[in-house]
C-alpha positions in Angstrom: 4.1 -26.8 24.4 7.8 -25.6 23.6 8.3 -22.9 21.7 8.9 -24.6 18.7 6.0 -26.3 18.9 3.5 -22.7 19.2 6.0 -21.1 16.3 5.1 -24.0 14.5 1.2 -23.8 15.2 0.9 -19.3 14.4 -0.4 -19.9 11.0 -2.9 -22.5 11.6 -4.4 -20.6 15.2 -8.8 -21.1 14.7 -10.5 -17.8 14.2 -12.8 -16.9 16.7 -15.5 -13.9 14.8 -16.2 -11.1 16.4 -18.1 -8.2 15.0 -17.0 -5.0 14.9 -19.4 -2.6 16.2 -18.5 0.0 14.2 -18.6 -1.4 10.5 -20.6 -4.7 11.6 -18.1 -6.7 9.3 -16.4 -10.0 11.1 -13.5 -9.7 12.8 -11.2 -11.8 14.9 -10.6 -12.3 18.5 -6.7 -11.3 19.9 -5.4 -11.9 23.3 -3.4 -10.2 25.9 0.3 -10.5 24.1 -0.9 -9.0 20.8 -2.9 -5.7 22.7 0.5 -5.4 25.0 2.7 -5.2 22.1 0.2 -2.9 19.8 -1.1 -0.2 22.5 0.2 2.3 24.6 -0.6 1.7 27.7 -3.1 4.4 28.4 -5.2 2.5 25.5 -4.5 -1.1 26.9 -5.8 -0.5 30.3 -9.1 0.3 28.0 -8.8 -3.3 27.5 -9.0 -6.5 29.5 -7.4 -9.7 28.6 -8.7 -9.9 25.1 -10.5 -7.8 21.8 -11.4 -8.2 18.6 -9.9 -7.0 15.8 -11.4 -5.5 12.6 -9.4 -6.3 9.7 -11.9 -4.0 7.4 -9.5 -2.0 5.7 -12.5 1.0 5.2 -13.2 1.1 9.3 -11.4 3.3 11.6 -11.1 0.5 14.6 -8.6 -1.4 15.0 -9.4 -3.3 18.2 -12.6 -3.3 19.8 -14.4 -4.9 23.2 -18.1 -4.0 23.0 -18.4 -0.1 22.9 -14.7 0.3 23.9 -12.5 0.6 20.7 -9.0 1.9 19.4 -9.0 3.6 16.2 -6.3 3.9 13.5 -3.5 5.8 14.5 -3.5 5.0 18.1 -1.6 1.7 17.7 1.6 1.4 18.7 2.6 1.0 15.1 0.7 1.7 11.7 -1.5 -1.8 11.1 -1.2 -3.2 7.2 -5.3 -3.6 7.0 -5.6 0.2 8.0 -2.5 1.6 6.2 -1.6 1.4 2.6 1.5 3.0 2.4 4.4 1.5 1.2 6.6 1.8 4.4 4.5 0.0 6.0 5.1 -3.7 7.4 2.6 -6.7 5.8 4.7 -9.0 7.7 5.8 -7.5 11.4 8.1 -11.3 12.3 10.7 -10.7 9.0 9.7 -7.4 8.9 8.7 -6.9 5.1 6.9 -3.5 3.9 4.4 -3.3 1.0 7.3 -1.1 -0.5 9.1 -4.3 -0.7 6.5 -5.9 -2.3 6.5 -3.6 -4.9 9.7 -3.3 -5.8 9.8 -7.1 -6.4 7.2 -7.1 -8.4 8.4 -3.7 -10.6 12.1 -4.8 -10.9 11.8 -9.0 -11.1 7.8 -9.4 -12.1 8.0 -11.8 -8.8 8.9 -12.0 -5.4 10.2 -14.8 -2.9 8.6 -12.9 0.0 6.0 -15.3 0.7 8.8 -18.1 0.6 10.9 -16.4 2.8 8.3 -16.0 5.3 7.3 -19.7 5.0 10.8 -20.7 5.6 10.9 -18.7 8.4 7.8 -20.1 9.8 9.4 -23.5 9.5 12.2 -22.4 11.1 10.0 -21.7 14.2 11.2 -17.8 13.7 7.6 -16.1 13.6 5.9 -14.5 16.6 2.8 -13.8 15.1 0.7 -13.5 18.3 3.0 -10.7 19.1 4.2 -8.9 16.4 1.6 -9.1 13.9 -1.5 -6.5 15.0 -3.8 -9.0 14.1 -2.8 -11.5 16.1 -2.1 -13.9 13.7 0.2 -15.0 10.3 0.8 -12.3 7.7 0.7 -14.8 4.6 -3.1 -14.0 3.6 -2.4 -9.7 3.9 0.9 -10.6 2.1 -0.9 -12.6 -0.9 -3.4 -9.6 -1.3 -0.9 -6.8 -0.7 0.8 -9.1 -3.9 -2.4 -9.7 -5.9 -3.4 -5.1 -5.2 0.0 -4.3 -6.7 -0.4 -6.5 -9.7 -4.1 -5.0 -10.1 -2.9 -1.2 -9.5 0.8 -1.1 -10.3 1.2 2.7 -10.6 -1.5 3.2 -7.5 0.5 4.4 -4.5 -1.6 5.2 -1.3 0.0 8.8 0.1 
């Protein structure tokens, strides 16, 4: 596959559930490119080629591989499903922040955010196997990141 081709496949990668063994909810299976970019390696040696990762925004795991996990704050980089603060990224291949978001949204009612991204994808730009922590495309985080700063405009996470 050139790398066109994968760019052009990172937002329509199958989900493979996992479940957290922490919260129980359903996560999703990431490979070895995602946990090499996201972990120090002291944690990724923890890890073998693969984990799942909980996107439950209320659980402290991030990754997990049966009864070995990594907890927030011991990523590489603050994770957009565990961190609500502005500063940090809901899309890691354009780098866009929640902040971002927000100030769309306060100073034009709108933003093209999501459209940039897309037109990145089709560009074959995104890495989301890499950059992303979840191992996969930004665009769902970024539609609720959008649809939680409608709902709570004044609400700002410290």
């Amino acid at each position: 596959m050139s790398n066109s081709d994968e760019h052009a496949t990172c937002c329509r990668l199958p989900a493979v559930a996992l479940t957290c063994p922490i919260c129980k909810k359903q996560g999703r299976k990431v490979g070895e490119v995602t946990l090499d970019q996201h972990l120090a390696p002291v944690a990724r040696a923890r890890f073998d080629s693969e984990a799942g990762f909980c996107p439950n925004p209320v659980c402290e795991v991030v990754y997990f591989n049966g009864a070995t996990i990594v907890r927030k704050g011991e990523t590489v980089q603050a994770v957009t499903q565990k961190d609500l603060r502005d500063e940090v990224f809901v899309c890691y291949c354009f780098e866009h922040t929640r902040g971002d978001l927000r100030r769309d949204l306060t100073l034009k009612g709108v933003t093209d955010i999501p459209d940039l991204i897309k037109q990145g994808i089709k560009e074959g730009r995104c890495d989301c196997a890499r950059r992303n922590p979840q191992g996969a495309c930004c665009l769902g985080n970024v539609a609720e990141a959008i649809n939680e700063i409608k709902r709570r405009p004044l609400s700002r996470p410290s």
